[in-house]
Backbone as JSON Lines, residues from 0, in Angstrom:
{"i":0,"aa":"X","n":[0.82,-1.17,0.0],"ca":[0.0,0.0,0.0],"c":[0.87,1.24,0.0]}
{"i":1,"aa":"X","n":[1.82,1.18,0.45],"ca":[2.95,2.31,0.4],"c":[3.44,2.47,-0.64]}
{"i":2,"aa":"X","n":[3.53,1.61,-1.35],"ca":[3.9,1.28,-2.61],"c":[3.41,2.18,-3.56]}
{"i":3,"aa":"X","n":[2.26,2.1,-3.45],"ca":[0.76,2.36,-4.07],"c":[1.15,4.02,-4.09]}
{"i":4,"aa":"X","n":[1.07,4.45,-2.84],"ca":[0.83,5.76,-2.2],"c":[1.86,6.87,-3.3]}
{"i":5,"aa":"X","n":[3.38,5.87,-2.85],"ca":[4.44,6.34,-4.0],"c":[4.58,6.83,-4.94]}
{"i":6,"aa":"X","n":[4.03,5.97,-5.69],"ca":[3.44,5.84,-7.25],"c":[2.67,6.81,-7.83]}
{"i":7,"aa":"X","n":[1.56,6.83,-6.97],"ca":[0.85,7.87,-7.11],"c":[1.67,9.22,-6.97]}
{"i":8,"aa":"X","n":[2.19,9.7,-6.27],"ca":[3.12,10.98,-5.31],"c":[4.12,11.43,-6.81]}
{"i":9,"aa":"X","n":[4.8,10.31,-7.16],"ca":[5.69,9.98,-8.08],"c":[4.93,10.16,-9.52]}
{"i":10,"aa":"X","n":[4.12,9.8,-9.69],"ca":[3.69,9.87,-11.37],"c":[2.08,11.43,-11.35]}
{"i":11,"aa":"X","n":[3.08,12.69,-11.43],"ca":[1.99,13.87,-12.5],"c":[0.9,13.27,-12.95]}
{"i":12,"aa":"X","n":[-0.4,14.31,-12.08],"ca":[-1.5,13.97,-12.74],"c":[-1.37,14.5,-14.35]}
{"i":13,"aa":"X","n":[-2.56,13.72,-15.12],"ca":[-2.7,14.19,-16.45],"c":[-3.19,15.36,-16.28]}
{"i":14,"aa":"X","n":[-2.52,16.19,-17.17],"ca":[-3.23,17.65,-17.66],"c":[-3.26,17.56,-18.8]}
{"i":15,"aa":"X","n":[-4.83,18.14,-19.09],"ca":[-5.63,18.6,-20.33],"c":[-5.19,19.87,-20.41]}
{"i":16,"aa":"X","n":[-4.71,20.45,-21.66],"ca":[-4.88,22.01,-22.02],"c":[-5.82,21.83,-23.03]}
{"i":17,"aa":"X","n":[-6.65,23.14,-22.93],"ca":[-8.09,23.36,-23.76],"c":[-7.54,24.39,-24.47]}
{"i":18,"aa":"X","n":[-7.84,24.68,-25.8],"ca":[-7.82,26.06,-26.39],"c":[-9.0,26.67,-26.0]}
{"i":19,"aa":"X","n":[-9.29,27.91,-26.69],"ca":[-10.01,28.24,-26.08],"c":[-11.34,27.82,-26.77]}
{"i":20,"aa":"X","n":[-12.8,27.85,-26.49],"ca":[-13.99,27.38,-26.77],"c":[-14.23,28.4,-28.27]}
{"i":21,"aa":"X","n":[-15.29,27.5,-28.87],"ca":[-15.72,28.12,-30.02],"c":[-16.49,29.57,-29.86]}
{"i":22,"aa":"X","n":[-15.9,30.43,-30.19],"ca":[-16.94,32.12,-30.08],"c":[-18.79,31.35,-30.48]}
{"i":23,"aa":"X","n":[-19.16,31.83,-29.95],"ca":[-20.51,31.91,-29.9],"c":[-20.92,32.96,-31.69]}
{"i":24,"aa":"X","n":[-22.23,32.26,-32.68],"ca":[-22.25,32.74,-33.35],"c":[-22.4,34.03,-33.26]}
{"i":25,"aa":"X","n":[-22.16,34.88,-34.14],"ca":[-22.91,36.27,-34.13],"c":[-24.68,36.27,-33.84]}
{"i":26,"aa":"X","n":[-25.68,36.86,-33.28],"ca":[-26.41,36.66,-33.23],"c":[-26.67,37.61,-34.41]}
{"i":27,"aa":"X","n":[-27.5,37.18,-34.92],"ca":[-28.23,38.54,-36.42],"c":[-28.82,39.51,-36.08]}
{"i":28,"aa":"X","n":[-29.02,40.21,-36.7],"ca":[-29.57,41.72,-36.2],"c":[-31.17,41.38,-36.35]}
{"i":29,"aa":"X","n":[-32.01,41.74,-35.49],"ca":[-33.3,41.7,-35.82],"c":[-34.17,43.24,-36.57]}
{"i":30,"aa":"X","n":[-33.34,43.76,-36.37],"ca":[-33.79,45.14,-36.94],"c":[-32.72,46.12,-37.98]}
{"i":31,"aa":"X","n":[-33.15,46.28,-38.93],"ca":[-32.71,46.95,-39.88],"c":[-33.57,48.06,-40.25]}
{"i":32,"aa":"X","n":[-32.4,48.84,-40.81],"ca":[-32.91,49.87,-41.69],"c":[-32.32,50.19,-43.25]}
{"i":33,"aa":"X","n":[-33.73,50.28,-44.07],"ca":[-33.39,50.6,-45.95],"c":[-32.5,51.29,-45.62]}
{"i":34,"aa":"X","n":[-31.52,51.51,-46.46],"ca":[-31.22,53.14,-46.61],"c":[-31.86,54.29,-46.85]}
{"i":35,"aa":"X","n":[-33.12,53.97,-48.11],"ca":[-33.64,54.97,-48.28],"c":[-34.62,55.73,-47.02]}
{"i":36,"aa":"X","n":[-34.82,54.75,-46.45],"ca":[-35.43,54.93,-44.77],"c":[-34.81,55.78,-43.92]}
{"i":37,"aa":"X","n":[-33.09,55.53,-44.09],"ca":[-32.32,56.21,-43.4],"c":[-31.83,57.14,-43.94]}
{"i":38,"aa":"X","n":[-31.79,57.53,-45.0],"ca":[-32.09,58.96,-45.86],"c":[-33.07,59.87,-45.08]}
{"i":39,"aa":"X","n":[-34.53,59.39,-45.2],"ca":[-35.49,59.95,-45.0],"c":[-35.75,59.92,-43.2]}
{"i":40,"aa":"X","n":[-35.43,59.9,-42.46],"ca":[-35.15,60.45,-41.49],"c":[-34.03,61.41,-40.87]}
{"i":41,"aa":"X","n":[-32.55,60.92,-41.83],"ca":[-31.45,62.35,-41.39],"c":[-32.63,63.58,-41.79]}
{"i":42,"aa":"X","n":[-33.38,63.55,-42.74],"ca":[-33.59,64.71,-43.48],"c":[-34.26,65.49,-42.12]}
{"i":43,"aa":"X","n":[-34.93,65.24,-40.86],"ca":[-35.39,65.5,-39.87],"c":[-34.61,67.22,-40.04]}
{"i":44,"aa":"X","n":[-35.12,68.23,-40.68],"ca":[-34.44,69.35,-40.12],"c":[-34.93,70.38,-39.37]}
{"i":45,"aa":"X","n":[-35.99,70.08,-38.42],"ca":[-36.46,70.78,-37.15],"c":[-36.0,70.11,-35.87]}
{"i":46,"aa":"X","n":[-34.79,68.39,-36.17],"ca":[-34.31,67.83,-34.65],"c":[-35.88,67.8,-33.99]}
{"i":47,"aa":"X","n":[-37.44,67.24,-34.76],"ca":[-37.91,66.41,-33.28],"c":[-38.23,65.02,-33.55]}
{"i":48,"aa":"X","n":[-37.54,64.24,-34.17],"ca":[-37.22,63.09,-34.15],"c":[-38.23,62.6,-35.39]}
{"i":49,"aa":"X","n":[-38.86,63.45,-36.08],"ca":[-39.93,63.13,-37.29],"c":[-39.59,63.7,-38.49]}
{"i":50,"aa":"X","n":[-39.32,63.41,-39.56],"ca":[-39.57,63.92,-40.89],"c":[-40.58,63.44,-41.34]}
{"i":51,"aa":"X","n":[-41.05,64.93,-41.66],"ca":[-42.13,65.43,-42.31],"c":[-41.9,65.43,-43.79]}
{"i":52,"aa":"X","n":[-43.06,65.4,-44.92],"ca":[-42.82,65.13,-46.48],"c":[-42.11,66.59,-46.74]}
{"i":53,"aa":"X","n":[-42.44,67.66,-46.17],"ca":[-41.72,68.76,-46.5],"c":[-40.0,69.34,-46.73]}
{"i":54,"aa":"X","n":[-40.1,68.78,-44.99],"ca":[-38.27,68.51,-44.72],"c":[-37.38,67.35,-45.77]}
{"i":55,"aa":"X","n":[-38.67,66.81,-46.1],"ca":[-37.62,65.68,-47.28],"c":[-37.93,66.01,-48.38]}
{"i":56,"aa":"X","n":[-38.73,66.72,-48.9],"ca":[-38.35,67.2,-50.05],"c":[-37.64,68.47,-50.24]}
{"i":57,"aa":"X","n":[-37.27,69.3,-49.15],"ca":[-36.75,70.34,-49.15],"c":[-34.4,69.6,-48.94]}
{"i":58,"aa":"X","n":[-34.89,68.74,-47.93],"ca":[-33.29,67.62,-48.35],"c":[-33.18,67.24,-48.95]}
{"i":59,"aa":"X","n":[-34.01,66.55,-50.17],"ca":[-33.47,66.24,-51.19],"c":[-32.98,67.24,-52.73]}
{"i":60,"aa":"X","n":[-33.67,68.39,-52.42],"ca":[-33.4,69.41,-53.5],"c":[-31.92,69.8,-52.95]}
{"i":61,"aa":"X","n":[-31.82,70.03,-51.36],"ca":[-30.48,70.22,-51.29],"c":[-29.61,69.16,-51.6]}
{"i":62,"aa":"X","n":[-29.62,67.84,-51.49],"ca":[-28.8,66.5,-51.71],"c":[-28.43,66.92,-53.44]}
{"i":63,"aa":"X","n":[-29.65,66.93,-54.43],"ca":[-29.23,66.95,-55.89],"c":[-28.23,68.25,-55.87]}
{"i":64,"aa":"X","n":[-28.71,69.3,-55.33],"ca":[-27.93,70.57,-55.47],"c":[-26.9,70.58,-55.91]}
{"i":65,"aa":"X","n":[-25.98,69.43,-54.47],"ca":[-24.93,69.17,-54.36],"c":[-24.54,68.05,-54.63]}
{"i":66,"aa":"X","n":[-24.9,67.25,-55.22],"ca":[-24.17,66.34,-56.32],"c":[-24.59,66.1,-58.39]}
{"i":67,"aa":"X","n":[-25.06,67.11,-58.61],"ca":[-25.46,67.51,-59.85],"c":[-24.72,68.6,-60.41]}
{"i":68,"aa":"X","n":[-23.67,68.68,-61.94],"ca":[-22.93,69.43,-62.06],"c":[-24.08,70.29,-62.85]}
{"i":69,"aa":"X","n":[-25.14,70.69,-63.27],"ca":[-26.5,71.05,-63.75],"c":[-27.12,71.79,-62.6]}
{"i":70,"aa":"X","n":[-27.08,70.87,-61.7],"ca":[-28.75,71.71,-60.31],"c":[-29.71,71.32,-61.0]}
{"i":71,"aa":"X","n":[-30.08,70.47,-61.77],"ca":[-31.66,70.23,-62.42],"c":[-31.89,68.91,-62.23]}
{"i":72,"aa":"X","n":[-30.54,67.82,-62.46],"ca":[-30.41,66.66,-62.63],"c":[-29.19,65.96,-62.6]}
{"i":73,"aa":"X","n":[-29.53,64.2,-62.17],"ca":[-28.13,63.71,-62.15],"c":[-28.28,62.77,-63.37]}
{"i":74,"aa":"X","n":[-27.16,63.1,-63.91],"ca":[-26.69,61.47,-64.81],"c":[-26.6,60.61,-63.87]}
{"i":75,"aa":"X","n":[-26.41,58.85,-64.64],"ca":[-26.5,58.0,-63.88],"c":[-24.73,57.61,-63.25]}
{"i":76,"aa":"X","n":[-24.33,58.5,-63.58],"ca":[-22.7,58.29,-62.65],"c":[-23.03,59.27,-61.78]}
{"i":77,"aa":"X","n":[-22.93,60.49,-61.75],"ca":[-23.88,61.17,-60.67],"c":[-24.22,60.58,-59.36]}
{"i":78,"aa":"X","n":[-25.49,59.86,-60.28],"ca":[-26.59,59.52,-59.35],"c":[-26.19,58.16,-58.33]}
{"i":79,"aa":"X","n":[-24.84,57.75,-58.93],"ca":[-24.11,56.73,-58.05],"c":[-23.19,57.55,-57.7]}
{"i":80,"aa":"X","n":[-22.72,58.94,-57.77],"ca":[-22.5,59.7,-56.2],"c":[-23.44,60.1,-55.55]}
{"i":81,"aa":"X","n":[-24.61,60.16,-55.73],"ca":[-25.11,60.65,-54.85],"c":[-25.64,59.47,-54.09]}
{"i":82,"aa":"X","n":[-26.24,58.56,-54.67],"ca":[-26.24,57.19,-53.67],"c":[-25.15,56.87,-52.53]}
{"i":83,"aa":"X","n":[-24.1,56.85,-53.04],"ca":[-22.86,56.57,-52.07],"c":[-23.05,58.11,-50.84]}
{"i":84,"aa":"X","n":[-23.17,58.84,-50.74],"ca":[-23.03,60.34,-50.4],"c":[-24.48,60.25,-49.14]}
{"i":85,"aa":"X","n":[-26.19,60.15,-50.27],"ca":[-26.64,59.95,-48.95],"c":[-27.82,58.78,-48.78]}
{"i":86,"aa":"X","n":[-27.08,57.96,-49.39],"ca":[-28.03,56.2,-48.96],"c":[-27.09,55.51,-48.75]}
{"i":87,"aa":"X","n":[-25.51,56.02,-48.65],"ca":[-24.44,54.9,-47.95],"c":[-23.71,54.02,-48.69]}
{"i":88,"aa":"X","n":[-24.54,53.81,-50.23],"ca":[-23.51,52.74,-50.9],"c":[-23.85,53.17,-52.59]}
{"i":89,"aa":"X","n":[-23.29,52.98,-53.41],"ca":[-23.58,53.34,-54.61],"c":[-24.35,52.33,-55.09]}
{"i":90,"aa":"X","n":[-24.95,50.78,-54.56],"ca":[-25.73,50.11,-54.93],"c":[-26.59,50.4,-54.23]}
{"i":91,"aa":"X","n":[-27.06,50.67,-53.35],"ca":[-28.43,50.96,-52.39],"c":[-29.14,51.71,-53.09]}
{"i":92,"aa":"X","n":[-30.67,50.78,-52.76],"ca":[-32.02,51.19,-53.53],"c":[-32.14,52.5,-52.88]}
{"i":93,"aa":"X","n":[-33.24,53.31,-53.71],"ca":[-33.74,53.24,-55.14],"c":[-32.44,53.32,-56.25]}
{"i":94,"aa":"X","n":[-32.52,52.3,-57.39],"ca":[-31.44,52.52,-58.02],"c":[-32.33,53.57,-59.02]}
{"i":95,"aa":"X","n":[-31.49,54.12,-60.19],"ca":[-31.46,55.17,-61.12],"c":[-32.29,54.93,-61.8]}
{"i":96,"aa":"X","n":[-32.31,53.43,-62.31],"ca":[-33.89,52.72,-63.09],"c":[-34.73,53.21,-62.77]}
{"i":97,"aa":"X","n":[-35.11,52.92,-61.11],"ca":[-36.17,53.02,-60.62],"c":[-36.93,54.31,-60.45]}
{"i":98,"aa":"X","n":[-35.87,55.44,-60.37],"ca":[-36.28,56.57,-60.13],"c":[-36.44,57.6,-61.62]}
{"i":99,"aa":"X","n":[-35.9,57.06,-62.45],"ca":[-36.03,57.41,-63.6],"c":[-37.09,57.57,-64.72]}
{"i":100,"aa":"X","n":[-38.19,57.97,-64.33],"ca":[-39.41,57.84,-64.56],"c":[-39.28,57.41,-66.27]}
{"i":101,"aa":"X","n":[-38.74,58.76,-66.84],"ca":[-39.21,59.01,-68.52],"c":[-37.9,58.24,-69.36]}
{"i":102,"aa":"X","n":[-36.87,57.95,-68.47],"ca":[-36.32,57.05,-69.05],"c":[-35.14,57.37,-70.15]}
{"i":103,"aa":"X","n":[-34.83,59.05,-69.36],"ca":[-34.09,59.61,-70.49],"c":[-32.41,59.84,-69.15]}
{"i":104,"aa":"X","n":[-32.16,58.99,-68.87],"ca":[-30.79,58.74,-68.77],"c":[-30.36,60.02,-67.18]}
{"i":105,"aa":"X","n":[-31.87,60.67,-67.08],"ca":[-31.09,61.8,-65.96],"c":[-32.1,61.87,-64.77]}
{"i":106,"aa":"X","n":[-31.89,61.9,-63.61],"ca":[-33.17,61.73,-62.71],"c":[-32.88,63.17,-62.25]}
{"i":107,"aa":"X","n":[-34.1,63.77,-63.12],"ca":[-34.91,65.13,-61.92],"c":[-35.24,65.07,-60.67]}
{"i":108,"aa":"X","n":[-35.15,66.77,-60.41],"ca":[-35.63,66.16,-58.32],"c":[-37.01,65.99,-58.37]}
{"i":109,"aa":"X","n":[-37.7,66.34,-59.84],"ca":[-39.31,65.92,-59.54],"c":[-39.53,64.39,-59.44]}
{"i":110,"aa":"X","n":[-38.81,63.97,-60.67],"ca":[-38.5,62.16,-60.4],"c":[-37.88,61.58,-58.86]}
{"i":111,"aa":"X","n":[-37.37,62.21,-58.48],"ca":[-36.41,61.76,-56.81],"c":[-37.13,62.44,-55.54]}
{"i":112,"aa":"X","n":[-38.25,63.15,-55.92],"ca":[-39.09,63.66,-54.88],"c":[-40.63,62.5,-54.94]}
{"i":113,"aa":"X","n":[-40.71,62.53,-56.31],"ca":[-42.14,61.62,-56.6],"c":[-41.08,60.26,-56.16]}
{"i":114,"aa":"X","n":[-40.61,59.75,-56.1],"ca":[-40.2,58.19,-55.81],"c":[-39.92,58.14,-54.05]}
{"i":115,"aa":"X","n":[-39.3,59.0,-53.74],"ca":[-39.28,59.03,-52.07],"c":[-40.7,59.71,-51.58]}
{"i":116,"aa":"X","n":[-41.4,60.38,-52.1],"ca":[-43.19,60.39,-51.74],"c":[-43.39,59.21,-51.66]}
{"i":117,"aa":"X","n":[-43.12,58.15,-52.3],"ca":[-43.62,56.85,-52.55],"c":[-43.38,56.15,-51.43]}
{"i":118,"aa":"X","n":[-41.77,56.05,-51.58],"ca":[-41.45,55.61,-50.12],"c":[-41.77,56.16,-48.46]}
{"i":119,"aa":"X","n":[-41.93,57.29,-48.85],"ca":[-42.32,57.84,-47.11],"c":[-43.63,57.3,-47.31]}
{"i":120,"aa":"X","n":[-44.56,57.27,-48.13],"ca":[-45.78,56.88,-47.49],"c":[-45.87,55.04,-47.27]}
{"i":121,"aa":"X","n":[-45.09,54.53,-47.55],"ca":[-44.47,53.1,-47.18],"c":[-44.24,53.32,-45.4]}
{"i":122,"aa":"X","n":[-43.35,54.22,-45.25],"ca":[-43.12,54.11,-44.17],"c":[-43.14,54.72,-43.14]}
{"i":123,"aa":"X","n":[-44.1,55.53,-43.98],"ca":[-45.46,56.63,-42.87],"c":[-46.37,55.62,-42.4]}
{"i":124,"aa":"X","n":[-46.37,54.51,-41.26],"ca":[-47.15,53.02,-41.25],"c":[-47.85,53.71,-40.37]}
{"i":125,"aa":"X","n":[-48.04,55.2,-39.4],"ca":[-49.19,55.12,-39.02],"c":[-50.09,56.5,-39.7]}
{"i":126,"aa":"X","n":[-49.45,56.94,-40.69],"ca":[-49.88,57.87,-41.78],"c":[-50.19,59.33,-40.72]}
{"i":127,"aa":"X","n":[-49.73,59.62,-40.24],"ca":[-49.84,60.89,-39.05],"c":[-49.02,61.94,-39.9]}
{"i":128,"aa":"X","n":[-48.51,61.3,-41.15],"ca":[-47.85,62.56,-41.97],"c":[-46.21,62.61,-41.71]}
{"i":129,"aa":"X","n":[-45.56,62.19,-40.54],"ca":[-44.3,62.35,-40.5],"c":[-43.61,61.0,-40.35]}
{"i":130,"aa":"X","n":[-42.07,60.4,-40.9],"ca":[-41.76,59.58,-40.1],"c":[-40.97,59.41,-39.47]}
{"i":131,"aa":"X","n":[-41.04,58.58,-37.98],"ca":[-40.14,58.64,-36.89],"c":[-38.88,57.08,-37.28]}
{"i":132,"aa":"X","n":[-38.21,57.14,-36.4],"ca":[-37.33,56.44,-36.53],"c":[-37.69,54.72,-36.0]}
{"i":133,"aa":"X","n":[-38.66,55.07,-35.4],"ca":[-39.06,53.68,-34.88],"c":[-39.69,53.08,-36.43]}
{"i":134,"aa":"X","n":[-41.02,54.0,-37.11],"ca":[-41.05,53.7,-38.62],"c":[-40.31,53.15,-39.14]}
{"i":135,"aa":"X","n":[-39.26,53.77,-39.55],"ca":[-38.21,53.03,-40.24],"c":[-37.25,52.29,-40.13]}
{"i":136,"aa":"X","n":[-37.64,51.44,-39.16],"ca":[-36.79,49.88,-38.98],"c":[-38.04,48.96,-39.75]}
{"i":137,"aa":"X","n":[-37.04,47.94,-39.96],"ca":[-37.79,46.54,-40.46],"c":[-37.34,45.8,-39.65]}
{"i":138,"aa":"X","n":[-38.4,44.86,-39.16],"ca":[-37.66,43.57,-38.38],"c":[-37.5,42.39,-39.19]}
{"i":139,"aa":"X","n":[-36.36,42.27,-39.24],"ca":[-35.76,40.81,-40.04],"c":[-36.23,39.3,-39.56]}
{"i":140,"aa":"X","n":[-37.05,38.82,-40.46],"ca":[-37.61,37.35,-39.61],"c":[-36.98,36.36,-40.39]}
{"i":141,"aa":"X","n":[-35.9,36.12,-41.21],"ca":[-35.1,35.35,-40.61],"c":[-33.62,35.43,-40.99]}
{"i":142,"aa":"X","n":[-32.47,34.61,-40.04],"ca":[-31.76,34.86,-39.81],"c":[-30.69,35.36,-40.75]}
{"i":143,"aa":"X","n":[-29.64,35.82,-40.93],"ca":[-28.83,36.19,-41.52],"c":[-27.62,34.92,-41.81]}
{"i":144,"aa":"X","n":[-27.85,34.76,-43.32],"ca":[-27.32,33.63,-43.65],"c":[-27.93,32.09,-43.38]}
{"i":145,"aa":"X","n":[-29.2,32.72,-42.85],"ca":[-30.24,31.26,-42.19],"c":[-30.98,30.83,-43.29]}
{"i":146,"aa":"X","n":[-31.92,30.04,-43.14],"ca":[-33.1,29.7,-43.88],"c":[-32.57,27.86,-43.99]}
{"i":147,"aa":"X","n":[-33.31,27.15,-44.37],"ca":[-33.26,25.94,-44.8],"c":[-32.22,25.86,-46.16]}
{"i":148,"aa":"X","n":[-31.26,25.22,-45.94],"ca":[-30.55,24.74,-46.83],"c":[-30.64,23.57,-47.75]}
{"i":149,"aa":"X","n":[-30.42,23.8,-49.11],"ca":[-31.03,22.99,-50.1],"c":[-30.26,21.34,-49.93]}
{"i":150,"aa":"X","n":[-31.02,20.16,-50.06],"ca":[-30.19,18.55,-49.64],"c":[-28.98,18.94,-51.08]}
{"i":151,"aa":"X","n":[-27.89,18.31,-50.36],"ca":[-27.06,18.53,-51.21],"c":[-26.56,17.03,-51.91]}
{"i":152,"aa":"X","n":[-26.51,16.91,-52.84],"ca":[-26.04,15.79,-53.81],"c":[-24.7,16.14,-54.47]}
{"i":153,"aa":"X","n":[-23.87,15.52,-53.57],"ca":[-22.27,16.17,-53.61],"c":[-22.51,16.99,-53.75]}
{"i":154,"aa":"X","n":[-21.98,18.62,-54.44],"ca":[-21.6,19.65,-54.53],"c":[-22.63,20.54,-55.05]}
{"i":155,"aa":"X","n":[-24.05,19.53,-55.71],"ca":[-24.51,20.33,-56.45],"c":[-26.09,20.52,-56.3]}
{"i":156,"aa":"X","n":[-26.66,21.77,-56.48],"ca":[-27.95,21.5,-56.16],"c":[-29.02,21.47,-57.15]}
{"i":157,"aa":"X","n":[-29.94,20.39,-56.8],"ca":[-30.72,19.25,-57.84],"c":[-31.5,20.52,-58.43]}
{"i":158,"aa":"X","n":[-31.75,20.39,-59.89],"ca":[-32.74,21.35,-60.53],"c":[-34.07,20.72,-60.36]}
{"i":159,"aa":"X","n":[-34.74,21.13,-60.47],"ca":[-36.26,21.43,-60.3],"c":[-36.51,21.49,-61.65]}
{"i":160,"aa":"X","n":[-37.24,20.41,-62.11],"ca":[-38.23,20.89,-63.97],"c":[-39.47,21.32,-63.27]}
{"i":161,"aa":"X","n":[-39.54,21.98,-64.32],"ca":[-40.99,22.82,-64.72],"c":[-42.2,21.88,-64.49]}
{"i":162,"aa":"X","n":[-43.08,22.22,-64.09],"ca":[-44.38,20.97,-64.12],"c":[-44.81,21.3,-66.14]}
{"i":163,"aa":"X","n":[-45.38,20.37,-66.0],"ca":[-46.13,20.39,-67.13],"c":[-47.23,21.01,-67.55]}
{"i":164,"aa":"X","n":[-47.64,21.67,-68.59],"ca":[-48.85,22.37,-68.55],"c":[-50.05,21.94,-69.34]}
């Protein structure tokens, strides 16, 4: 039994070293905001937390002002400075298509006032005429990078034919 005792005394317990544990995923954001959403609230220029259709159409005549070498209108290189400048990215909706009513290559501020009318009353959701910032979030229902993933057959994913008609 002394023996025993020895042995034990004599032979280092095992040690485990752990790295460290896997980070926990990012959790996803549940709330977002368009850009054009977030356009249409900087435009707030009385600071009480509401834009009104006035204050945004009076910011956006100043926005073209200053990125239009004209003052009437942007070309569509332009109009991807002015996207980048005040919706944050030069791809962020409304793109130039969209706002481009007549289709002649230049968006007026009557075209960029009538298309964000459009949108504020989207996101005028309790139509009181102004919108607040709580308005303009969306809540994201589902996750970022989530959704059901397609069965995969090695590498590739199975096409789908057309039904028949």
């Amino acid at each position: 039994m002394l023996l025993a005792l020895l042995l034990q005394v004599a032979t280092p317990p095992e040690v485990r070293v752990l790295g460290p544990g896997k980070p926990n995923a990012q959790t996803p954001a549940t709330l977002v905001v368009e850009p054009a959403a977030m356009l249409v609230v900087a435009c707030d220029g009385d600071a009480d937390a509401r834009t009104t259709r006035s204050e945004l159409d009076g910011c956006l005549a100043h926005s073209l002002a200053n990125g239009a070498s004209t003052s009437t209108a942007l070309g569509y290189l332009e109009y991807a400075g002015w996207q980048r400048t005040w919706l944050g990215d030069q791809g962020a909706l409304p793109s130039p298509f969209e706002v481009d009513r007549d289709g002649d290559g230049r968006v007026t501020l009557d075209e960029l006032q009538g298309h964000f009318a459009r949108l504020f009353a989207r996101f005028d959701k309790d139509a009181d005429g102004a919108v607040t910032r709580a308005e303009a979030l969306t809540i994201r229902v589902t996750a970022v990078g989530g959704g059901r993933q397609p069965k995969r057959q090695g590498d590739r994913i199975p096409r789908q034919r057309p039904e028949p008609e």
